[in-house]
gemmi code that builds the backbone of each chain (N, CA, C; Angstrom):
import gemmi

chains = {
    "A": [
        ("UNK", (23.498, -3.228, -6.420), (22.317, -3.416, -7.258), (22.066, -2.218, -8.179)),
        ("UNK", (22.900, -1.043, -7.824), (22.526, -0.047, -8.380), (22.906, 0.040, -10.430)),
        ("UNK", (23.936, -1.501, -10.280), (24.057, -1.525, -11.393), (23.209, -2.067, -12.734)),
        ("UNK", (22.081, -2.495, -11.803), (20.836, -3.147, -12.763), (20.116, -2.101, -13.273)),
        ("UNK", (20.307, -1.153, -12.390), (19.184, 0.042, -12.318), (20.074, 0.918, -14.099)),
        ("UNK", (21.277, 0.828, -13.977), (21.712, 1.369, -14.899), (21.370, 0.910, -16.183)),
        ("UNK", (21.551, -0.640, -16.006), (21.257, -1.270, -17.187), (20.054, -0.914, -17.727)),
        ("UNK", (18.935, -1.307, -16.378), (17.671, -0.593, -17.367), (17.323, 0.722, -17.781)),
        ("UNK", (17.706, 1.144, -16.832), (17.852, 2.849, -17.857), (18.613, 3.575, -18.700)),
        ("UNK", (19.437, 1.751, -19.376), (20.097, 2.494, -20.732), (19.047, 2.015, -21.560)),
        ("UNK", (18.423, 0.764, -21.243), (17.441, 0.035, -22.384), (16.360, 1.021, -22.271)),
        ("UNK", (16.362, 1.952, -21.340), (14.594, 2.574, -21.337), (15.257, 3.582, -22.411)),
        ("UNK", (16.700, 4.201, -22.383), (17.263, 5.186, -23.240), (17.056, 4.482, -24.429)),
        ("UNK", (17.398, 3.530, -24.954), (17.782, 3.030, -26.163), (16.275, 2.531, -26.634)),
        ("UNK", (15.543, 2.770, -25.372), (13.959, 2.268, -26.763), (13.787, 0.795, -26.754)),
        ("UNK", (14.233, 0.050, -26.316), (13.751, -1.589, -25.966), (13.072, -1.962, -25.069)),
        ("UNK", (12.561, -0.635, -23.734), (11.543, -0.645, -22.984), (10.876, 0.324, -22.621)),
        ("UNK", (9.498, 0.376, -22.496), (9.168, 1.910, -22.388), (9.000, 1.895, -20.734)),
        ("UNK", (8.138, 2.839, -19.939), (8.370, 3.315, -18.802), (8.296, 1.746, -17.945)),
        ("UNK", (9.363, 2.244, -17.106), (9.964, 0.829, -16.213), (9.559, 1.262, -14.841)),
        ("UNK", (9.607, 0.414, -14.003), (9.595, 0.931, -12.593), (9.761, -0.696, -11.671)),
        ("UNK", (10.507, -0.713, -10.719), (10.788, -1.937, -9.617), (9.678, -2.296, -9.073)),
        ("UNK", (9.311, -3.387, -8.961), (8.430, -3.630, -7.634), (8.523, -5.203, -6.864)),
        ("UNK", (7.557, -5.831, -6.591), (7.823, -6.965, -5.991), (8.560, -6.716, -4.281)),
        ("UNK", (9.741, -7.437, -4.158), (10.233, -7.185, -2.891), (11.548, -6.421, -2.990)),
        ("UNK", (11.800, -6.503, -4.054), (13.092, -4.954, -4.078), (11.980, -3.584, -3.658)),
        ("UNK", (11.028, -3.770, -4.678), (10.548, -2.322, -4.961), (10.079, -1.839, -3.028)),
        ("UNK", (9.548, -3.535, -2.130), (9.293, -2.915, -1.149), (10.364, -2.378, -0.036)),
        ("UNK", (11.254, -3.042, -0.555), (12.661, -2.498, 0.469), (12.980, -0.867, 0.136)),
        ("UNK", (12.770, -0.475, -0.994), (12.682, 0.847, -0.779), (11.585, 1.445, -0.013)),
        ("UNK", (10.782, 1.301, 1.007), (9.905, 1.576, 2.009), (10.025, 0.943, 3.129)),
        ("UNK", (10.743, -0.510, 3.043), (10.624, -1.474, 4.264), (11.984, -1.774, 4.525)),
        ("UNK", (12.009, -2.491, 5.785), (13.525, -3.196, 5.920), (13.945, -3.910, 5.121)),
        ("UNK", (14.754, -4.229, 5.002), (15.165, -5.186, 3.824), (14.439, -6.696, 4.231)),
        ("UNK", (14.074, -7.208, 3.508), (13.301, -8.802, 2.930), (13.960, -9.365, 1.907)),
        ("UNK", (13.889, -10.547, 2.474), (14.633, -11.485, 1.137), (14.337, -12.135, 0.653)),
        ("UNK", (15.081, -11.882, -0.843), (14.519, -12.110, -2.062), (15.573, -12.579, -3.139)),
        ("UNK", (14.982, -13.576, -4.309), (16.026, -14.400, -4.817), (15.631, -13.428, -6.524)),
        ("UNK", (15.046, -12.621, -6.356), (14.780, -12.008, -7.920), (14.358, -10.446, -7.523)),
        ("UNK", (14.581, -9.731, -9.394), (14.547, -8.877, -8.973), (13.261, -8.527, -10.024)),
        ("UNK", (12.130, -7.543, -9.491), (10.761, -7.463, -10.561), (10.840, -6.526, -10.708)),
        ("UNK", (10.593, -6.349, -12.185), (10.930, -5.115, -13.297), (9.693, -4.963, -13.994)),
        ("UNK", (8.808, -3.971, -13.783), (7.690, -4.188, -14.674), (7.614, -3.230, -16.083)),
        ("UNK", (7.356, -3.162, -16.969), (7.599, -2.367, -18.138), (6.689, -2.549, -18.833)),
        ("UNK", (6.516, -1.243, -19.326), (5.462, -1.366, -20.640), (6.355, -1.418, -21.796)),
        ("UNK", (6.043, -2.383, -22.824), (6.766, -2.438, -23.910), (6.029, -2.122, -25.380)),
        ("UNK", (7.314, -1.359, -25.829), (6.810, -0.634, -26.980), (6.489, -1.338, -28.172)),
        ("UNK", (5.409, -1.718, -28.848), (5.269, -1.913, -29.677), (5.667, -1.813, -31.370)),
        ("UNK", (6.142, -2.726, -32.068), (6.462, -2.644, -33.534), (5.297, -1.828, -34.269)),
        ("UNK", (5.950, -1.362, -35.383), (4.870, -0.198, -36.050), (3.837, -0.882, -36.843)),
        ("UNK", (2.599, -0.374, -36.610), (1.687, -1.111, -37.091), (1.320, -2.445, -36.299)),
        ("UNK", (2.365, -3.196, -35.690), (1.631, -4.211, -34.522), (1.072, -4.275, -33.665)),
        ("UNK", (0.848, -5.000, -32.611), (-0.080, -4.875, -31.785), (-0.148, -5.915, -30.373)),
        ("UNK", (0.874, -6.793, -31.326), (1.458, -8.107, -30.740), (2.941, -7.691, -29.157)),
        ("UNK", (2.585, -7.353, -28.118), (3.436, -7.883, -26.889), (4.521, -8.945, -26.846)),
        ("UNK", (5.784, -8.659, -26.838), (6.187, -9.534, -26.521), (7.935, -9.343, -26.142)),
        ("UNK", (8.317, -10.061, -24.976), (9.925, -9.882, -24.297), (10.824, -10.298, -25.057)),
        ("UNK", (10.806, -10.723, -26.527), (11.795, -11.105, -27.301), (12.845, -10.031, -27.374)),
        ("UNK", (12.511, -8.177, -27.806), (13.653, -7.559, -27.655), (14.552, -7.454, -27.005)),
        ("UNK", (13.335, -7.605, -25.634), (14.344, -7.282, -23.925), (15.612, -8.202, -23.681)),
        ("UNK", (15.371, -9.977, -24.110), (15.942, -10.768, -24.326), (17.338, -11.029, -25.251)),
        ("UNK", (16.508, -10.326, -26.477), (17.781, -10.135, -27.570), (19.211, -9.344, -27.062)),
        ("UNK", (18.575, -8.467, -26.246), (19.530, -6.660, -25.626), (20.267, -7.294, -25.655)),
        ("UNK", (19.672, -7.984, -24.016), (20.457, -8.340, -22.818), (20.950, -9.119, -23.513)),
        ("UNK", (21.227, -10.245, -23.931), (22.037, -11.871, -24.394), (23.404, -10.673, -25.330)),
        ("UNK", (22.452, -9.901, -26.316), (23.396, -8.623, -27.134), (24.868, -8.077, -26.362)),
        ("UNK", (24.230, -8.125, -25.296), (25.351, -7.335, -24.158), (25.897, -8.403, -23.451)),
        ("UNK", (25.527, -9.281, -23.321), (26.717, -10.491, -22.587), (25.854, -10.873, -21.380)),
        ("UNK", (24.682, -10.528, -21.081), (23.754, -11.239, -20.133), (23.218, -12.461, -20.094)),
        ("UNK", (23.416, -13.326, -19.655), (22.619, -14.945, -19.711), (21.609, -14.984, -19.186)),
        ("UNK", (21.017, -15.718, -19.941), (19.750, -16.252, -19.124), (19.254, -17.452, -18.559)),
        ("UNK", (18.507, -17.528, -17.074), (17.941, -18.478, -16.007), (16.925, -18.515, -16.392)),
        ("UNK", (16.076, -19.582, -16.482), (14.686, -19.738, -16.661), (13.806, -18.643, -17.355)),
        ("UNK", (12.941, -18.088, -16.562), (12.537, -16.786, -17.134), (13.094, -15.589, -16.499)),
        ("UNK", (13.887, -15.762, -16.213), (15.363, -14.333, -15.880), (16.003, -14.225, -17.210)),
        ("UNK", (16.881, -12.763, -16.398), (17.789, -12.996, -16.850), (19.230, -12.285, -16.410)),
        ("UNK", (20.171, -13.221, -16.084), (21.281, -12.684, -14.704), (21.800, -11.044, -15.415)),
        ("UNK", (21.575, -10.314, -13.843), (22.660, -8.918, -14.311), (23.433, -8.714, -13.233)),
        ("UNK", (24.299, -8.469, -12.822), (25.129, -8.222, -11.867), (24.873, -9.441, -10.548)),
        ("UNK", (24.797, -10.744, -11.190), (24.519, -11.735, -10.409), (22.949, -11.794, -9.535)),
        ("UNK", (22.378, -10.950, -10.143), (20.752, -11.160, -9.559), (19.921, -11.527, -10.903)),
        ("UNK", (18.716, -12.479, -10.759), (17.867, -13.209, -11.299), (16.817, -11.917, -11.513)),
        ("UNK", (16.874, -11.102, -12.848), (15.665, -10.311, -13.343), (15.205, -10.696, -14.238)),
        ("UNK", (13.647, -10.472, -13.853), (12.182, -10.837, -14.734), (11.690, -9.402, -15.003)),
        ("UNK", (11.432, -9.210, -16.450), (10.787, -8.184, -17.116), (9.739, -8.526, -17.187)),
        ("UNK", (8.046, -7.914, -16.088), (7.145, -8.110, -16.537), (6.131, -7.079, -16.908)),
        ("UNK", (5.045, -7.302, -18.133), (5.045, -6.478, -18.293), (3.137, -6.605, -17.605)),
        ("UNK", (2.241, -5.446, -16.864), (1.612, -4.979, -15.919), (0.250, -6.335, -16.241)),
        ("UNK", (-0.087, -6.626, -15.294), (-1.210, -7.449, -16.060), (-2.683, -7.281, -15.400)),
        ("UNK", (-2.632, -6.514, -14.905), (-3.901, -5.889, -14.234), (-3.801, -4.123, -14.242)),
        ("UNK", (-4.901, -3.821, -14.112), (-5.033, -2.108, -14.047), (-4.833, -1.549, -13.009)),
        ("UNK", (-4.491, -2.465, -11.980), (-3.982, -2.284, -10.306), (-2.451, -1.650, -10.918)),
        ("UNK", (-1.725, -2.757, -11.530), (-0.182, -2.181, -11.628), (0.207, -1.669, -13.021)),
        ("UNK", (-0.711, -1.374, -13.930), (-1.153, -0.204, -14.864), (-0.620, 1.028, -14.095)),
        ("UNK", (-1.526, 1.306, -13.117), (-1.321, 2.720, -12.668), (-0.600, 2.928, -11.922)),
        ("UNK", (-0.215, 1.537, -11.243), (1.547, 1.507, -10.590), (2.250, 1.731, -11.189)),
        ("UNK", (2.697, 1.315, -12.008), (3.469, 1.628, -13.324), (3.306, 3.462, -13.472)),
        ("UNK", (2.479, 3.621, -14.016), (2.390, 5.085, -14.436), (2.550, 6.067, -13.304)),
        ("UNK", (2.646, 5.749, -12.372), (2.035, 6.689, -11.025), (3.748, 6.596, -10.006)),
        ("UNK", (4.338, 5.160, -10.737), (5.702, 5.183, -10.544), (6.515, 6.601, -9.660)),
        ("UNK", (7.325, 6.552, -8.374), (8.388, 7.744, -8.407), (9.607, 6.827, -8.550)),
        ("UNK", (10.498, 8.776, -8.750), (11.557, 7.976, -9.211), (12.470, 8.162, -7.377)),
        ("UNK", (13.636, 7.387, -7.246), (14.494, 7.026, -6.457), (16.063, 7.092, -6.805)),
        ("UNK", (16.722, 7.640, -5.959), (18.397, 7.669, -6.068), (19.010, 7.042, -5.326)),
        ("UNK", (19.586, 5.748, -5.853), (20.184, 4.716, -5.363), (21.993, 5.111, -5.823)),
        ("UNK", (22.527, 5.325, -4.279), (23.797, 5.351, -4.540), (24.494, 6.386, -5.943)),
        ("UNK", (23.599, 7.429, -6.407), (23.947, 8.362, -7.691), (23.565, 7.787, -8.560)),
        ("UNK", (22.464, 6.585, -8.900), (21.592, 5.858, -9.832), (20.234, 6.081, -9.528)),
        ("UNK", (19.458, 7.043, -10.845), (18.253, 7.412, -10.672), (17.787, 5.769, -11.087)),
        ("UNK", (16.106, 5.594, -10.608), (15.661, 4.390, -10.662), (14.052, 5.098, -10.427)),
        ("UNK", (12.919, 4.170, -10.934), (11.576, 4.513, -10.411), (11.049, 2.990, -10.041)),
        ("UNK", (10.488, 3.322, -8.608), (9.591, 2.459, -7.675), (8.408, 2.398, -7.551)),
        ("UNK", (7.816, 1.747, -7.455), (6.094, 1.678, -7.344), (6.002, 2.326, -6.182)),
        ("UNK", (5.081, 3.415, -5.208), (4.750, 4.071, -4.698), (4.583, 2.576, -3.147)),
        ("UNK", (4.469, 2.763, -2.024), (4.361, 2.003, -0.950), (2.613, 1.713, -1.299)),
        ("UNK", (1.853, 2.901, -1.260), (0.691, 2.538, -1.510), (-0.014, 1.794, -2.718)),
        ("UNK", (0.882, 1.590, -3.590), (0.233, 0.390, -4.756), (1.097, -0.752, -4.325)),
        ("UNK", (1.979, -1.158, -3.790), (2.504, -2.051, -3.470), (1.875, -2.754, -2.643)),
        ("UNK", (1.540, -2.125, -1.522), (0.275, -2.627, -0.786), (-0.444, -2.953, -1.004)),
        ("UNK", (-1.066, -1.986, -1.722), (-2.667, -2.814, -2.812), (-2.534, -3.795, -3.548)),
        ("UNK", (-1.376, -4.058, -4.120), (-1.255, -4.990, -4.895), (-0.992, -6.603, -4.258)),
        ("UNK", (0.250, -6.188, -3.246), (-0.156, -7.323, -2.311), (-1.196, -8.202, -1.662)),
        ("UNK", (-2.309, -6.866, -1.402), (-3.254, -7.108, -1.204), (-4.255, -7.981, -1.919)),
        ("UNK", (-4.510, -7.514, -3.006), (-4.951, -8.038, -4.628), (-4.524, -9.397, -4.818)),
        ("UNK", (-3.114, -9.735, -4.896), (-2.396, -10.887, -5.136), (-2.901, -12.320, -3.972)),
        ("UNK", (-2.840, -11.544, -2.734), (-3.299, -12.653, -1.340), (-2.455, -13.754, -1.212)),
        ("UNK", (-1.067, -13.991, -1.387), (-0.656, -15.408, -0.860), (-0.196, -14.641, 0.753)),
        ("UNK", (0.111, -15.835, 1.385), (0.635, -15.600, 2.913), (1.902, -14.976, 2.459)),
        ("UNK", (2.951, -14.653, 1.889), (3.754, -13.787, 2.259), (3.136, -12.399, 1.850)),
        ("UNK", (2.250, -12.472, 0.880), (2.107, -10.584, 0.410), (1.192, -10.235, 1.548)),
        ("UNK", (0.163, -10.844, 2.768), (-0.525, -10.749, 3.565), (0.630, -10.389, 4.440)),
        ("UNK", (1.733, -10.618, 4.765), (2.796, -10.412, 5.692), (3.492, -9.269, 5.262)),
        ("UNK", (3.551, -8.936, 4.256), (3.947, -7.521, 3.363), (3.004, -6.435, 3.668)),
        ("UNK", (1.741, -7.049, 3.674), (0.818, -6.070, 3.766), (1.083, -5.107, 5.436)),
        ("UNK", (0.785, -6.251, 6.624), (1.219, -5.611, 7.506), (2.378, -5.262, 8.158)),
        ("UNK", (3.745, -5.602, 7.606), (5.242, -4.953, 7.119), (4.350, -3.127, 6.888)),
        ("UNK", (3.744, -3.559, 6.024), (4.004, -2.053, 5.486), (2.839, -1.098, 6.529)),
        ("UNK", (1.754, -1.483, 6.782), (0.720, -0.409, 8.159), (2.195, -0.787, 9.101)),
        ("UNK", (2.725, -1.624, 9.654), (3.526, -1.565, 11.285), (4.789, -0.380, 10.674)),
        ("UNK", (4.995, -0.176, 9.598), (6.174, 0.765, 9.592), (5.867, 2.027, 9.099)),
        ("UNK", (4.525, 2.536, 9.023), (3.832, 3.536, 9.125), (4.064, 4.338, 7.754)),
        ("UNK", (4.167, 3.726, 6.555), (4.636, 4.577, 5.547), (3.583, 4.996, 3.827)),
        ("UNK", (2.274, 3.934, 4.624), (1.251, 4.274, 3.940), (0.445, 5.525, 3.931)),
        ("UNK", (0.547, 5.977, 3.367), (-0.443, 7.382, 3.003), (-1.773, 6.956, 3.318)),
        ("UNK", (-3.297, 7.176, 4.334), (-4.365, 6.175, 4.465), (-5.265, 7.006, 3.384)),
        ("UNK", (-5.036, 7.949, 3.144), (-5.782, 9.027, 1.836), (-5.941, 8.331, 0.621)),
        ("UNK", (-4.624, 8.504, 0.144), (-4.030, 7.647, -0.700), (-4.317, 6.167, -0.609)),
        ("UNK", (-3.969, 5.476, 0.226), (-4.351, 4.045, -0.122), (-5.716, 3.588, -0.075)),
        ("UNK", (-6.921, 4.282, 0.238), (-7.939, 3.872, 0.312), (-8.538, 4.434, -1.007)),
        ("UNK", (-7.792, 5.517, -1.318), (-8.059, 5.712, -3.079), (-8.326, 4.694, -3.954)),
        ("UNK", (-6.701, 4.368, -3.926), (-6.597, 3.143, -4.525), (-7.197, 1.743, -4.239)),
        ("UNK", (-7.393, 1.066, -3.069), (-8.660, 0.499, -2.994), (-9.651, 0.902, -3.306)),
        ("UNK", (-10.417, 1.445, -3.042), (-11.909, 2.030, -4.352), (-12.032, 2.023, -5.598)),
        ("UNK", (-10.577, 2.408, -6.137), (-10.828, 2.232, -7.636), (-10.688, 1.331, -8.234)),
        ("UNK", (-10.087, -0.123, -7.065), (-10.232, -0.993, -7.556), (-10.567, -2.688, -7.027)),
        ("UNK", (-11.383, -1.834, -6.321), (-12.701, -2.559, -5.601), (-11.813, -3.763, -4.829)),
        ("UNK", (-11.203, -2.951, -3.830), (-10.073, -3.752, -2.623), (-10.710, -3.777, -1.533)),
        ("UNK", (-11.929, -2.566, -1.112), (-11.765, -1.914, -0.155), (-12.588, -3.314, 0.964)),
        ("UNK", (-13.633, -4.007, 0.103), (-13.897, -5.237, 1.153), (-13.110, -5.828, 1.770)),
        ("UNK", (-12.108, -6.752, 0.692), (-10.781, -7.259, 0.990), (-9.625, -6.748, 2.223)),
        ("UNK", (-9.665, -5.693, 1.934), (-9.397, -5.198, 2.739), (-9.824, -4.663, 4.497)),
        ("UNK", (-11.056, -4.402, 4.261), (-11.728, -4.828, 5.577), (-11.418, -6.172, 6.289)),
        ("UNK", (-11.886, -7.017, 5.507), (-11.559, -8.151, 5.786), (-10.339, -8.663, 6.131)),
        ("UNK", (-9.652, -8.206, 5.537), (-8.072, -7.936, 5.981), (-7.805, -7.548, 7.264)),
        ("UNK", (-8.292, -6.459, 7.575), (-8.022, -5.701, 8.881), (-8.018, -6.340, 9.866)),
        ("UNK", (-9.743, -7.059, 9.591), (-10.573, -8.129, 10.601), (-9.700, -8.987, 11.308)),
        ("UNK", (-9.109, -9.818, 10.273), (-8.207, -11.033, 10.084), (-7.169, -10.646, 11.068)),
        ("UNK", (-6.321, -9.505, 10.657), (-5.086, -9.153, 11.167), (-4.311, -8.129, 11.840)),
        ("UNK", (-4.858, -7.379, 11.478), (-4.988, -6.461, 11.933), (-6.064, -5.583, 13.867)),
        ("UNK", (-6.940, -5.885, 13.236), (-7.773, -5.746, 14.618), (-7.021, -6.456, 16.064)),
        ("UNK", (-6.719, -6.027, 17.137), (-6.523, -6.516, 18.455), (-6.865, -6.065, 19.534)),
    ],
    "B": [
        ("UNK", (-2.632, -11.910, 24.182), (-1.557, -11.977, 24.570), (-0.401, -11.397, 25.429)),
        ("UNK", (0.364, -11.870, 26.200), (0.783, -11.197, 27.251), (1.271, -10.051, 27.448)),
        ("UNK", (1.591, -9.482, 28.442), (2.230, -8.024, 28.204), (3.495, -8.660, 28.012)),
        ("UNK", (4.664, -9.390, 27.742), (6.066, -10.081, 27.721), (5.820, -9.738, 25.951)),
        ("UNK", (5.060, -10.854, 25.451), (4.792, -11.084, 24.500), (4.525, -9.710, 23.410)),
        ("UNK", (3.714, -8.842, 24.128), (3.375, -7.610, 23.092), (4.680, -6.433, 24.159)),
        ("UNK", (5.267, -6.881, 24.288), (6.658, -5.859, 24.397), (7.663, -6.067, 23.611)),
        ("UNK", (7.807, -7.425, 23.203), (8.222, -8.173, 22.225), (8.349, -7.646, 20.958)),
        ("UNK", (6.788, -8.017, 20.571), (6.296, -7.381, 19.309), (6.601, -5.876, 18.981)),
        ("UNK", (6.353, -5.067, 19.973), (6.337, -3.701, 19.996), (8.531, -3.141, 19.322)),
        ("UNK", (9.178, -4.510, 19.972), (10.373, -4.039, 19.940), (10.806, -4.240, 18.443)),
        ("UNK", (10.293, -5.189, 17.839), (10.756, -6.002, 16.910), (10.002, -4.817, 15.535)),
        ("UNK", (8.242, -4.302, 16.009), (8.199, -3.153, 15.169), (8.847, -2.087, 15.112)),
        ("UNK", (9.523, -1.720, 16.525), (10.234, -0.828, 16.472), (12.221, -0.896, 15.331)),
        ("UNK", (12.074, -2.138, 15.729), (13.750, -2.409, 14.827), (13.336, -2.349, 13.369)),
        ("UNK", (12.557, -2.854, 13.191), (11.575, -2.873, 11.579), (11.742, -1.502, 11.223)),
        ("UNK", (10.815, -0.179, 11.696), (11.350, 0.843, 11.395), (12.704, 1.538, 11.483)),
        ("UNK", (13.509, 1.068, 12.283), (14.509, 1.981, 12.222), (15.002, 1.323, 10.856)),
        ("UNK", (14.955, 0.065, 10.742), (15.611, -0.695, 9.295), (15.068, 0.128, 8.157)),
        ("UNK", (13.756, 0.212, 8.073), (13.353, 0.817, 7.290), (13.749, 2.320, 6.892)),
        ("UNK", (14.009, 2.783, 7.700), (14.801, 4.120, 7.652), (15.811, 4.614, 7.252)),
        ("UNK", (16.751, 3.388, 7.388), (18.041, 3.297, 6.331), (18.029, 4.141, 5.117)),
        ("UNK", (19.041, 4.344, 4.088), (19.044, 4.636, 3.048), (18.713, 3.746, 2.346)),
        ("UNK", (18.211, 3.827, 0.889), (17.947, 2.225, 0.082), (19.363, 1.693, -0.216)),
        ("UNK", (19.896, 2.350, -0.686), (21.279, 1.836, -0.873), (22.015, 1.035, -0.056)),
        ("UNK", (21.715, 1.340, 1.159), (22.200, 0.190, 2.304), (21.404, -0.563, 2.550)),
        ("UNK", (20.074, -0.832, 2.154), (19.108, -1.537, 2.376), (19.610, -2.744, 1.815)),
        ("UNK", (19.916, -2.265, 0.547), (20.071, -3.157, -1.479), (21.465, -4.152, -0.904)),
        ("UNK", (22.408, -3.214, -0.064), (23.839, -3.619, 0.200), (23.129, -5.047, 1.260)),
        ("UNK", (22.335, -4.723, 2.302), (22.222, -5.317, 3.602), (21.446, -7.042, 2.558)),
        ("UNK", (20.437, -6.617, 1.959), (19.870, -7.399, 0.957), (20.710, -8.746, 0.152)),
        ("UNK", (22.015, -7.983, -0.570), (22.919, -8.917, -1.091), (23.406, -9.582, -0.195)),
        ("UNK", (23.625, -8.625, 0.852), (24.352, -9.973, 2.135), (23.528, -11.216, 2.682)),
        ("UNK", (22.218, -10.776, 2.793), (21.088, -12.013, 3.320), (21.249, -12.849, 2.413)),
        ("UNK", (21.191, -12.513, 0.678), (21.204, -13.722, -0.309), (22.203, -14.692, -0.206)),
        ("UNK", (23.594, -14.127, -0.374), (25.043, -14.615, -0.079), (24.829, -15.897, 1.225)),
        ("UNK", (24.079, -15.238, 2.486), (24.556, -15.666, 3.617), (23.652, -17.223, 3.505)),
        ("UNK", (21.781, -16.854, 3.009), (21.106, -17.744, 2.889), (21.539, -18.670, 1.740)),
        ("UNK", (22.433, -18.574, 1.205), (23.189, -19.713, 0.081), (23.781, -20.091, 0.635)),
        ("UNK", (24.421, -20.122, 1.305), (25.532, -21.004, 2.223), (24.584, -21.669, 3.173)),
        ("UNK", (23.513, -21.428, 3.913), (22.908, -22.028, 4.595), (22.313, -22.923, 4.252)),
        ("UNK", (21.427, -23.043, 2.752), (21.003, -23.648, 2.287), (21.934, -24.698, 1.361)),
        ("UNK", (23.274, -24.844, 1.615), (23.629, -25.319, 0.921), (23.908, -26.993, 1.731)),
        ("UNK", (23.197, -26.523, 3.138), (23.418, -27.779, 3.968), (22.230, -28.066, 4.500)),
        ("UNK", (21.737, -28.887, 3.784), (20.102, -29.244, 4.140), (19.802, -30.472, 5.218)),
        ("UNK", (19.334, -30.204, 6.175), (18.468, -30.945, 6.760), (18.298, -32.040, 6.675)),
        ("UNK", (18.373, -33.679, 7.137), (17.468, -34.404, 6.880), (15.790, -34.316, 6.636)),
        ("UNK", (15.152, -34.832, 6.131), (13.522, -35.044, 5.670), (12.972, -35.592, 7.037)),
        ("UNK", (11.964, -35.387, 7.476), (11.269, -36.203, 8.300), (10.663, -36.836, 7.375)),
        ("UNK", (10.390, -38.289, 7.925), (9.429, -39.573, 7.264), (8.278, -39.344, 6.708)),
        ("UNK", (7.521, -38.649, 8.005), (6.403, -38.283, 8.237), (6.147, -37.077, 8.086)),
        ("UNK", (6.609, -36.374, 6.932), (6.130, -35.031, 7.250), (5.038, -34.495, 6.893)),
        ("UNK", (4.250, -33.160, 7.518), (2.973, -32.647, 7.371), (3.111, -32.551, 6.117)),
        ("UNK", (2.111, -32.501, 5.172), (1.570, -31.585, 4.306), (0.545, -30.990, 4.512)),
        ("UNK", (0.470, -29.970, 3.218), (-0.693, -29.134, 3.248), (-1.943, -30.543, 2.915)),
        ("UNK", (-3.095, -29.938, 3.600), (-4.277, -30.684, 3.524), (-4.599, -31.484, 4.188)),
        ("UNK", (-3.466, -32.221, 4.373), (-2.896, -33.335, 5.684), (-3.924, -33.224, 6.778)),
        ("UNK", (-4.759, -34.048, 7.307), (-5.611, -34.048, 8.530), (-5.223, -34.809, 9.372)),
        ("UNK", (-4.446, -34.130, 10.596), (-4.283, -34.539, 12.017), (-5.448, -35.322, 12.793)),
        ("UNK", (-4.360, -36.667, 12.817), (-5.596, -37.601, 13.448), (-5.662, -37.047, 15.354)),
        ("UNK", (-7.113, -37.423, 15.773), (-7.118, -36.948, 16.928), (-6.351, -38.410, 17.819)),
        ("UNK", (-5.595, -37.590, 18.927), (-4.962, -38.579, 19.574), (-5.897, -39.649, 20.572)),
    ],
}
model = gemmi.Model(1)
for chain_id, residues in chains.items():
    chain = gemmi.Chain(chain_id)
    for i, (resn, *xyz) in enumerate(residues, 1):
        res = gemmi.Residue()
        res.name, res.seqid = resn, gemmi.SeqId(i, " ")
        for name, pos in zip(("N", "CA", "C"), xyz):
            atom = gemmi.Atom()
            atom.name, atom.element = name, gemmi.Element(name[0])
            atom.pos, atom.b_iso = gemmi.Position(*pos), 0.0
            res.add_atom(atom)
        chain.add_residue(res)
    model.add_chain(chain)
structure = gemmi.Structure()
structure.add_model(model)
structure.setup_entities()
């Protein structure tokens, strides 16, 4: 996989995406056991045309097809995995995004969303698997509780999260 | 729940972390293999039950 990681950090070189970082269930396997997963989530802020103002994955699309990449639905195949470029759509993964570290995969630098916005975000999101992610990630002890209750506060999780606990946590 | 039951659990968090502990790189490697393996599995589906649950579905009392 380390070869996706390359790809995007020639496009982050070449200016067709600005700061990138993994997340979804790749991004949590860098914290968790491995989980499986049929895609890979790429979130990016994308740079804007001069003077525009207008968003949109047409470059990312152009690259890749440019370079011999096809595309699945809203993928698009790189080294036989299904990647989606998305770009942040809440201020939860705003600052995931920005707050991003980076990771060395196999002599391929890469940046991951932090365990503690991943969490939150799971959290945020609520289907039954990110609720199962959520406590994946307290049972393997790799949440910062400083840190993650930060980030709940600032973005008004921290009920949800109680409630959370209640639910699943508590025994 | 029982003490069987939460020794269980306790073991299964415990394999969780050591997995987790891995390098990512073998994580990413261990990862491609689940996809590979769950394509072949899925490539032999099940019959349907007739009757099957759905969501919303209300279980009549017997």
């Amino acid at each position: 996989m380390e070869k996706i990681f390359a790809v995007i950090n020639q496009m982050e070189a070449d200016g067709v995406i600005g700061r990138y970082a993994i997340g979804g269930a790749v991004g949590a396997i860098f914290w968790l056991e491995p989980i499986t997963t049929k895609d890979v989530d790429v979130f990016v802020t994308l740079p804007t045309a001069p003077g525009g103002t207008l968003l949109t994955l047409g470059p990312i699309y152009q690259y890749l097809l440019a370079h011999g990449f096809k595309p699945e639905e809203q993928f698009i195949v790189i080294e036989g995995w299904a990647v989606e470029f998305v770009p942040p759509g809440t201020p939860l993964v705003e600052e995931a995004l920005a707050q991003a570290v980076k990771r060395d995969v196999n002599g391929v630098l890469t940046r991951v969303f932090t365990a503690e916005h991943l969490a939150a975000i799971c959290l945020q999101v609520g289907r039954p698997k990110d609720h199962d992610r959520v406590i994946r990630f307290v049972e393997a002890g790799v949440l910062d509780a400083e840190v993650f209750e930060a980030i709940l506060q600032r973005h008004s999780l921290t009920e949800k999260w109680n409630k959370f606990q209640q639910a699943y946590l508590d025994s | 729940m029982t003490d069987l039951m939460k020794q269980l659990t306790a073991r299964k968090v415990e394999r969780r972390r050591q997995l987790a502990a891995l390098p990512v790189g073998e994580k990413l490697r261990m990862l491609a293999e689940m996809v590979a393996a769950a394509k072949v599995i899925s490539a032999t589906r099940p019959p349907k039950p007739v009757n099957a649950v759905r969501l919303g579905r209300r279980v009549r009392a017997i």
